[in-house]
Each structure stands twice: as structure tokens, then as C-alpha cells.
KEKOLZA-671846 format. One record per residue: z, x, y of N, C-alpha, C in turn; residue in three letters; chain; residue number from 1. Coordinates in steps of 0.2 Angstrom, whole numbers, plus 5000, padded with zeros to 4 digits. Layout:
BEGIN
   n.Z   n.X   n.Y  ca.Z  ca.X  ca.Y   c.Z   c.X   c.Y  code  unit  pos
     Z     X     Y     Z     X     Y     Z     X     Y   ALA     A  NUM
...
This chain:
BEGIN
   n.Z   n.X   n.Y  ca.Z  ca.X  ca.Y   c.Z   c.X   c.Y  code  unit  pos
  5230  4443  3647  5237  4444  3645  5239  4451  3642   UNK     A    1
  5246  4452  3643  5246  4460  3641  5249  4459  3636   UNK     A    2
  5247  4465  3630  5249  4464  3624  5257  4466  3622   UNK     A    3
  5260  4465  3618  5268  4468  3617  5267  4475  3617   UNK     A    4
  5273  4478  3618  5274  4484  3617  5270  4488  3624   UNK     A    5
  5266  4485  3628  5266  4491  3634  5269  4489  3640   UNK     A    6
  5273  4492  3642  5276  4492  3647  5274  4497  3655   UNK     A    7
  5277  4493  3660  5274  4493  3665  5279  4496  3669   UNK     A    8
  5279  4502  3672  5284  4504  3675  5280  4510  3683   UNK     A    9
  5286  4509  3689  5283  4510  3693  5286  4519  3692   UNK     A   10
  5282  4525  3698  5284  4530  3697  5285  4535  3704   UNK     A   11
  5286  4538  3706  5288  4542  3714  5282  4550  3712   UNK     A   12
  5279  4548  3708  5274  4556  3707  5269  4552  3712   UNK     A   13
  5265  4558  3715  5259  4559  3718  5254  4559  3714   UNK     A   14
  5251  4553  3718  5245  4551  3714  5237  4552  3716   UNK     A   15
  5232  4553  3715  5224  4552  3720  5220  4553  3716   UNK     A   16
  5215  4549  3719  5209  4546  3720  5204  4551  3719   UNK     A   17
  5206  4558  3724  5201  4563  3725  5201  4568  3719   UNK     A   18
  5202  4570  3714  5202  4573  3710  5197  4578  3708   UNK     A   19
  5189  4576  3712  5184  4577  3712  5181  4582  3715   UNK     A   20
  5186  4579  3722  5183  4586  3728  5186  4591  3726   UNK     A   21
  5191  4594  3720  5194  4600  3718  5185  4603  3717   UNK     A   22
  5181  4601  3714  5177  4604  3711  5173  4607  3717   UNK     A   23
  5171  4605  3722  5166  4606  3727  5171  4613  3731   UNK     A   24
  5178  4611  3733  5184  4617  3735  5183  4623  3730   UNK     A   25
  5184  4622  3725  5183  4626  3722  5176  4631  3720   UNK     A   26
  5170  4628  3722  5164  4632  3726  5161  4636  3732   UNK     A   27
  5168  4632  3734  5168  4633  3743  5172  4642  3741   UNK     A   28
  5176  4642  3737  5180  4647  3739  5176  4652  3733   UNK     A   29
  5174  4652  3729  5167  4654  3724  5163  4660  3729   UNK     A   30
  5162  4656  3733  5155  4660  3736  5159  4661  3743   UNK     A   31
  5163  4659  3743  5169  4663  3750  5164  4660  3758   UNK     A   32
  5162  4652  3757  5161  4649  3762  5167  4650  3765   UNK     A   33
  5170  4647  3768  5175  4649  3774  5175  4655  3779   UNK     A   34
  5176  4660  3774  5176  4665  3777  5168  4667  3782   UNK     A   35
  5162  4665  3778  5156  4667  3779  5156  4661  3789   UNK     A   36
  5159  4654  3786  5159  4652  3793  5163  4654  3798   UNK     A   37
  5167  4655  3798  5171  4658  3804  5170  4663  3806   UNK     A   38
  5164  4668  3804  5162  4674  3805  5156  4671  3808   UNK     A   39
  5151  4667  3808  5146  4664  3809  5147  4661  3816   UNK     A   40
  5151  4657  3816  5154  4653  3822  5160  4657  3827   UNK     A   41
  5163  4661  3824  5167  4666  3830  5174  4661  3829   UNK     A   42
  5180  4666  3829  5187  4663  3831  5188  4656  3833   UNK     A   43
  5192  4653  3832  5194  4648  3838  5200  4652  3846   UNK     A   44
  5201  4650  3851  5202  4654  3856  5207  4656  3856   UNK     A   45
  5212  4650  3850  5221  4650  3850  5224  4652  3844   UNK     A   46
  5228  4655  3844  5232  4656  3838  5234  4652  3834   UNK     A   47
  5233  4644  3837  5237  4639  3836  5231  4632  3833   UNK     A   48
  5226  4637  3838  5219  4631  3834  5216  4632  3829   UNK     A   49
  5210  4627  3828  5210  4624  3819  5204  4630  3820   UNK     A   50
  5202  4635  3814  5195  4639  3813  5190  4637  3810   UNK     A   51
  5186  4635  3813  5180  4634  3812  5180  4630  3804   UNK     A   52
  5182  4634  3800  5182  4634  3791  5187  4627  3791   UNK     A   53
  5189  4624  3795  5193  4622  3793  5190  4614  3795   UNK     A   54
  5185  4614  3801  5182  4608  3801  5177  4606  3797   UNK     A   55
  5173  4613  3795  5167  4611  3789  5169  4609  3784   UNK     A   56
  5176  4612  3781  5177  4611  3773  5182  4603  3777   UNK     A   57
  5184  4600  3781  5186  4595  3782  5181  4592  3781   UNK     A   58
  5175  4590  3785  5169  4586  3783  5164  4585  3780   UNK     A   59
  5165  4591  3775  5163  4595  3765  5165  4587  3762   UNK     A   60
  5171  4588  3763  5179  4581  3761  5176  4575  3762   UNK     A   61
  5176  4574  3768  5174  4568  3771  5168  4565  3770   UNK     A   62
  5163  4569  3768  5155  4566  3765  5156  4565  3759   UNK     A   63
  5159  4569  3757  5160  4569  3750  5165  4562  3746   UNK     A   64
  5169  4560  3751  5174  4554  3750  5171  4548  3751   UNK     A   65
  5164  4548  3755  5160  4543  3758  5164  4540  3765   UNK     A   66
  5163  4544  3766  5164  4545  3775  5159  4542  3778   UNK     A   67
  5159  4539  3784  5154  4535  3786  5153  4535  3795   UNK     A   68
  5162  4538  3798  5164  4538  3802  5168  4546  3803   UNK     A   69
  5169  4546  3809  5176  4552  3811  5179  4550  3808   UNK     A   70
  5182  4545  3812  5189  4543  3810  5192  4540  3802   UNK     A   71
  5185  4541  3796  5189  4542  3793  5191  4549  3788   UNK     A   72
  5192  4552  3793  5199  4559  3792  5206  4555  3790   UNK     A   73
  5206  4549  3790  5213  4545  3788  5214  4548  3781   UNK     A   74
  5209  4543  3779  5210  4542  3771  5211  4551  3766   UNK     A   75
  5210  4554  3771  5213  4561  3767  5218  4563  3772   UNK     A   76
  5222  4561  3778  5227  4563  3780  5233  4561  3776   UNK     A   77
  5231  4556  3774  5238  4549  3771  5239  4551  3762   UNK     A   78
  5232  4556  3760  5233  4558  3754  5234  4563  3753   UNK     A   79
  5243  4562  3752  5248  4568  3750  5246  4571  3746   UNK     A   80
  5244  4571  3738  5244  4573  3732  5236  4577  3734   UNK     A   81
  5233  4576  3736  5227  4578  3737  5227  4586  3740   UNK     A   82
  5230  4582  3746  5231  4589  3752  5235  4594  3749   UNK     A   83
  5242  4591  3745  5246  4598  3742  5239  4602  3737   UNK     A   84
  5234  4598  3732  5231  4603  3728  5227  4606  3733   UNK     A   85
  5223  4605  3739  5222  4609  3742  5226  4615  3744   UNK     A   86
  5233  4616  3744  5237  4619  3751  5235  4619  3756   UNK     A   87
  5233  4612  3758  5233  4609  3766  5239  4608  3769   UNK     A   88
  5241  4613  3773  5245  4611  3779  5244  4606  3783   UNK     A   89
  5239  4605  3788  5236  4600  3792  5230  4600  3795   UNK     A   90
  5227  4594  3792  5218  4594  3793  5219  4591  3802   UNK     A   91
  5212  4594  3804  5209  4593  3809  5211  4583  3811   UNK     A   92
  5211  4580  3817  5212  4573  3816  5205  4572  3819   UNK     A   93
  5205  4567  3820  5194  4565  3821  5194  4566  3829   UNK     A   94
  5200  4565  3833  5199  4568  3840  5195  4574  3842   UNK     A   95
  5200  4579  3836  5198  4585  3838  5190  4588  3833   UNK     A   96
  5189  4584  3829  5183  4587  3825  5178  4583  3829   UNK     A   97
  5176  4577  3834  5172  4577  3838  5173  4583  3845   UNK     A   98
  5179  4583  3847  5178  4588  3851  5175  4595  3851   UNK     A   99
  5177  4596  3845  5174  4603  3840  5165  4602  3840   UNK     A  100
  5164  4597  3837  5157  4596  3838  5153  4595  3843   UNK     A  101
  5155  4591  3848  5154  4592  3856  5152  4600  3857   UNK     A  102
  5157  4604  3856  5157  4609  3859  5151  4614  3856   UNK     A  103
  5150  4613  3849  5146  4616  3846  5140  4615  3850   UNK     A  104
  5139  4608  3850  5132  4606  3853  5131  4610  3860   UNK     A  105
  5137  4612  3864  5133  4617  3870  5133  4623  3868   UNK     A  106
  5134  4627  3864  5137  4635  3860  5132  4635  3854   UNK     A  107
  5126  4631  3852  5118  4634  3848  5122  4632  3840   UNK     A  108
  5128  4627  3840  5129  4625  3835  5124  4622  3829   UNK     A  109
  5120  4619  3830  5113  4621  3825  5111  4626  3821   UNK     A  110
  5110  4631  3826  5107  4638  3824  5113  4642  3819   UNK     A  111
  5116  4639  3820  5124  4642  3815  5121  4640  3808   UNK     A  112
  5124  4632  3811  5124  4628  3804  5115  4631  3802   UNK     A  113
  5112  4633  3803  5105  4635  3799  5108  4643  3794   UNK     A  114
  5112  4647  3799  5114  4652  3794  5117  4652  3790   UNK     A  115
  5123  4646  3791  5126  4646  3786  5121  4640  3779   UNK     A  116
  5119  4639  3780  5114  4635  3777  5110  4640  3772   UNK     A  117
  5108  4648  3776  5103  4651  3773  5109  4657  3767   UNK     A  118
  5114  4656  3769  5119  4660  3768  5122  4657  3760   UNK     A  119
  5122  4647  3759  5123  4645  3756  5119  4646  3748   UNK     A  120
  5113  4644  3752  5106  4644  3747  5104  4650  3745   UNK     A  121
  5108  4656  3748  5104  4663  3745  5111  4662  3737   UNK     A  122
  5117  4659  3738  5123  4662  3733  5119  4656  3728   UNK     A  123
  5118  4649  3727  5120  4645  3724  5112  4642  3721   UNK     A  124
  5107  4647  3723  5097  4641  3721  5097  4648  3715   UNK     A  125
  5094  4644  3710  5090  4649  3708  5081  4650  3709   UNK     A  126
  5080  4653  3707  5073  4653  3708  5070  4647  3705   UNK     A  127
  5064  4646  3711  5058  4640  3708  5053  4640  3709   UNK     A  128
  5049  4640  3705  5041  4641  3705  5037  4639  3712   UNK     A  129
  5039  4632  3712  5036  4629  3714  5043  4620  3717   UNK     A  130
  5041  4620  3725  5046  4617  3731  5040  4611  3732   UNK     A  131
  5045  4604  3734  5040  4601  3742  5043  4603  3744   UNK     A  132
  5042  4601  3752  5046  4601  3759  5044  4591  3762   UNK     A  133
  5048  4589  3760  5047  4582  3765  5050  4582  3772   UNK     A  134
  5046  4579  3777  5048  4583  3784  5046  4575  3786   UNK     A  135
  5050  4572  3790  5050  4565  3795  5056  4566  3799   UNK     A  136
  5055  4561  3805  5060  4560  3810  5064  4555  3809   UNK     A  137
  5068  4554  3812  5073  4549  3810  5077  4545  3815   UNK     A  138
  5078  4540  3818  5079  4536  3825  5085  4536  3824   UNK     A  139
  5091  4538  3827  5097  4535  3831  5097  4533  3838   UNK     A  140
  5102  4525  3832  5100  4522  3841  5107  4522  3845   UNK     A  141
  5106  4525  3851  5112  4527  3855  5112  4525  3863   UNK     A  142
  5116  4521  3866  5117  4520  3870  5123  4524  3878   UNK     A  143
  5120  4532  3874  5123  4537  3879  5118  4537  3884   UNK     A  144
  5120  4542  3890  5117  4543  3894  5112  4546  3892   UNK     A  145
  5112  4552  3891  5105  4555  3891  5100  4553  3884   UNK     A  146
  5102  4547  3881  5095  4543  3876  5090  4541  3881   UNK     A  147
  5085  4542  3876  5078  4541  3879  5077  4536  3876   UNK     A  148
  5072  4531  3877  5068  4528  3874  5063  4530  3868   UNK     A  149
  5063  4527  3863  5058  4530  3857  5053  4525  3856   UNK     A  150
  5047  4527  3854  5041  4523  3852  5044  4515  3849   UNK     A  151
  5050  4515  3845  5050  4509  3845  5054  4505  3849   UNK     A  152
  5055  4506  3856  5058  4502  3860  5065  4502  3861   UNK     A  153
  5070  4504  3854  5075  4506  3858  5077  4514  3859   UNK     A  154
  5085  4515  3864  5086  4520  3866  5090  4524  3860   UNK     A  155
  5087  4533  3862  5093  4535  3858  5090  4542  3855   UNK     A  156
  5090  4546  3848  5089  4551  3850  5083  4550  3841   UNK     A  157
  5079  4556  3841  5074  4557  3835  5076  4565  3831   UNK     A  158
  5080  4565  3828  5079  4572  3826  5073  4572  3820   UNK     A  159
  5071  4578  3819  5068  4580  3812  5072  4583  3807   UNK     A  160
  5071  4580  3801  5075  4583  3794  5068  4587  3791   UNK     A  161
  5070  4589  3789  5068  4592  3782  5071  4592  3775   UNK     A  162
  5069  4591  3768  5071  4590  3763  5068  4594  3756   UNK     A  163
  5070  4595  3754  5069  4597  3748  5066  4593  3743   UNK     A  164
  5060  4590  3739  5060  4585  3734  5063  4586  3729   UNK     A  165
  5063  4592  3725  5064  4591  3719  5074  4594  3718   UNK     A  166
  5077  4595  3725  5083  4594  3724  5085  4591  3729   UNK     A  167
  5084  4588  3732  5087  4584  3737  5091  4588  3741   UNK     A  168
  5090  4594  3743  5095  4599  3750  5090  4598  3754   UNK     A  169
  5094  4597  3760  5093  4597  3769  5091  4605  3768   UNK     A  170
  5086  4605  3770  5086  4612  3772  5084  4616  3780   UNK     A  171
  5082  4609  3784  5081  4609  3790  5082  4605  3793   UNK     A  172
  5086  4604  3800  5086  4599  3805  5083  4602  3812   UNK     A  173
  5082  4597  3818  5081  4599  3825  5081  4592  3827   UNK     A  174
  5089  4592  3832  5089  4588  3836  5085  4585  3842   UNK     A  175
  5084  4579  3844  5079  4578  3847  5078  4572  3851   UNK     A  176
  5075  4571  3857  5075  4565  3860  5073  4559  3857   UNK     A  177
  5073  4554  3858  5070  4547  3856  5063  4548  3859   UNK     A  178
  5060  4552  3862  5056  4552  3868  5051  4556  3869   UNK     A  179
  5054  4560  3861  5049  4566  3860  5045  4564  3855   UNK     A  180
  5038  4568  3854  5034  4566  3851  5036  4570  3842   UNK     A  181
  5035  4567  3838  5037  4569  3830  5030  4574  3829   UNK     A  182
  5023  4574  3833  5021  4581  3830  5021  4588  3835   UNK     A  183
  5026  4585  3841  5030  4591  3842  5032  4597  3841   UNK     A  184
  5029  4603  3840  5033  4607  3835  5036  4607  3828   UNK     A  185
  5029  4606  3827  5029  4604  3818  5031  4609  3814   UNK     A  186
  5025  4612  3816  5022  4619  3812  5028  4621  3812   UNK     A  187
  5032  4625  3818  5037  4630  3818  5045  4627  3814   UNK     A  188
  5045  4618  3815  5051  4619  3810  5049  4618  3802   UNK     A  189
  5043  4617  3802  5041  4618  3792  5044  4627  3791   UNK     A  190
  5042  4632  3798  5044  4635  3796  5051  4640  3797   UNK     A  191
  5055  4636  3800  5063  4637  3800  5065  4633  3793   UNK     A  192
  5060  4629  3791  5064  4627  3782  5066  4631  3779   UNK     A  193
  5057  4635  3780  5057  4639  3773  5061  4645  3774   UNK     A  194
  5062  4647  3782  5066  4653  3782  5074  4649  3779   UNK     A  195
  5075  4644  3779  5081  4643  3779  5084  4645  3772   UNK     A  196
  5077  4640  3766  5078  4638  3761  5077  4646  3757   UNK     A  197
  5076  4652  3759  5075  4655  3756  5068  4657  3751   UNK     A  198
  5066  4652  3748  5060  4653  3743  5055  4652  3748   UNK     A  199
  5049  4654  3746  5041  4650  3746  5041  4641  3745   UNK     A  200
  5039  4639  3751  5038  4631  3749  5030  4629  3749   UNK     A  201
  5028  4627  3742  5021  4626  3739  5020  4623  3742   UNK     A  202
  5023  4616  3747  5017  4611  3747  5024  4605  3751   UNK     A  203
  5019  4604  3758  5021  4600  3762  5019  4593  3763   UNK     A  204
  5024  4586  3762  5023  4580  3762  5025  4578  3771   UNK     A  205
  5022  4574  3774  5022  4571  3779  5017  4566  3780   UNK     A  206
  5020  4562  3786  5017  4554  3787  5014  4556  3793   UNK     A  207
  5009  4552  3797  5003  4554  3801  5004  4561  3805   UNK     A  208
  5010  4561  3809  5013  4566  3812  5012  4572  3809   UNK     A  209
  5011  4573  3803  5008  4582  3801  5000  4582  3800   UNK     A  210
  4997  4576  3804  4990  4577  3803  4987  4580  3810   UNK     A  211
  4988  4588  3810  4986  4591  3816  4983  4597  3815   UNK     A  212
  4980  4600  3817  4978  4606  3816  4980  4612  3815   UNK     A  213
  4987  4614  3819  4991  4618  3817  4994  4619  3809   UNK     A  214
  4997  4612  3808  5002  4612  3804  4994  4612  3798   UNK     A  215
  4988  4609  3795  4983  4606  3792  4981  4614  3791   UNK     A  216
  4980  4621  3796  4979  4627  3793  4983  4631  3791   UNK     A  217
């Protein structure tokens, strides 16, 4: 029950949830991400289309809000108060940041997202004596055309992560078939980590897949 003397009254002010993501925005502009991406990934065609900076720091948002989906770009469309502390005009809608996506994936869109990674990590790491690297594959199961079959019998795609242990940063990915083998070009993405992550990495964790000769000298 509510006690006397408080009252309850509705209000017409703008109100959110995301209060939070000012802090990560405010990062972002810090170390002048945006700009560093759009120079990285090149114009978009039209005077009239979204730049590049504009889908990253939209899905910065969106993982950060616990997104699970494209589509949910809603739940910051619909949040007025949010978007004015931004000075958002208009976000990307999830048609067009899958299209954008798409298109990265034939234009070396990874190899981007690595610069802008190395680009990240050189503004915001301090030095560390001493890094792992965790490196495993990881199954999506996908029932696109071009999925392959993966050693566990369904269809779909395996990329390689890379991880950081003692700060939990991605520091390398590579997309991959369901159909490729995990000690595929091992060596060389341990070391695209370390180019990426900047530092010396002391000391690499991996499950049977790094027991090869390459990678073991």
C-alpha cells in the first residue's frame, strides 16, 4: 500500500531507459571513432545515405541495449528522449543495416572491421606485461545456400574467434565455412590477433585444433 502524502502523477517529459549508452557515445566521440570509420570504409555513394559511422555506432547501441536481432533497431527508434541526447536525426532501420552488411561482406568488410579494431585498441589498452589469446571456432547453424555441412552434422557456417582472457576483447575473427577444417590456418590467424591487438601475446589457449606443428613452434 502507498503511504499518505505521496502522490502519483503522470508527466508529458521524455523519459529512457538508455541513460547508459551516453557513456560508451561519449567514447566513441573521445577517441573520434566515427570519423576514423568512415575513412576506413569509404563514403557511402549518396548524399542522401547513412555513412558508414553511422551503422557501427547504431549497432555499438544495439549490443549494447541487448540486441539479439536486427530488427531490434525498434527499441531505439521509438526512444525519443534517447535519440534527442544523441542528436539523432535518423537511425539506419534493420532493412538497411543488413543491406549495408551484405554488402560489406563482398567489399573485405572484415579486413575493415580489423583496422578499425587496431585503430581502437592502439587509443583505449594500456600496456600489459603479460595477454592469453583464446582461439576456438564456433558453429552457426544456417540454412542458406551456400552452408556447408560441419563435423556435427548440421548445415551452416564455423568462423574463428579470437579472445582476449584477461579482458575479454575480441580481437580476431575469420569467417568460415561449416566445412572447413578449425586447424586451417591457425598459425596465421593467432597471428592477425596479435597484429590486431597491438601488444605481444604471451601465451596461446586452444582445444585439439592447435595441436599441429605450425602453430606448437
Amino acid at each position: 500500500m502507498l503511504k499518505k502524502g505521496i502522490k502519483i502523477t503522470s508527466t508529458t517529459e521524455k523519459i529512457s531507459r538508455r541513460i547508459g549508452l551516453l557513456i560508451t557515445h561519449e567514447l566513441i566521440d573521445k577517441i573520434k571513432l566515427e570519423d576514423q570509420v568512415d575513412k576506413i570504409f569509404g563514403r557511402p555513394g549518396s548524399n542522401r545515405g547513412f555513412r558508414a559511422s553511422n551503422y557501427v555506432t547504431t549497432m555499438i547501441s544495439m549490443f549494447h541495449d541487448g540486441a539479439t536481432h536486427l530488427e531490434d533497431v525498434k527499441h531505439l527508434e521509438t526512444d525519443e528522449y534517447y535519440q534527442d541526447l544523441l542528436r539523432e536525426c535518423k537511425l539506419p532501420t534493420s532493412d538497411a543495416i543488413g543491406d549495408w552488411l551484405r554488402r560489406q561482406g563482398d567489399e573485405g568488410g572484415e579486413q575493415k572491421v580489423h583496422e578499425v579494431q587496431r585503430y581502437m585498441f592502439e587509443k583505449i589498452l594500456p600496456e600489459e606485461e603479460e595477454v592469453t589469446l583464446d582461439i576456438d571456432a564456433t558453429i552457426i547453424t544456417s540454412e542458406k545456400g551456400d552452408a556447408e555441412k560441419s563435423y556435427k552434422g548440421m548445415r551452416g557456417y564455423q568462423p574463428m574467434l579470437g579472445v582476449i582472457e584477461e579482458n575479454g576483447l575480441m580481437v580476431g575473427s575469420q569467417f568460415r565455412q561449416g566445412n572447413q577444417s578449425p586447424q586451417s590456418g591457425l598459425w596465421e590467424f593467432i597471428q592477425l590477433c596479435e597484429r590486431n591487438y597491438g601488444q605481444p601475446i604471451k601465451r596461446v589457449r586452444s582445444d585439439s585444433a592447435g595441436f599441429n606443428k605450425e602453430v606448437i613452434e
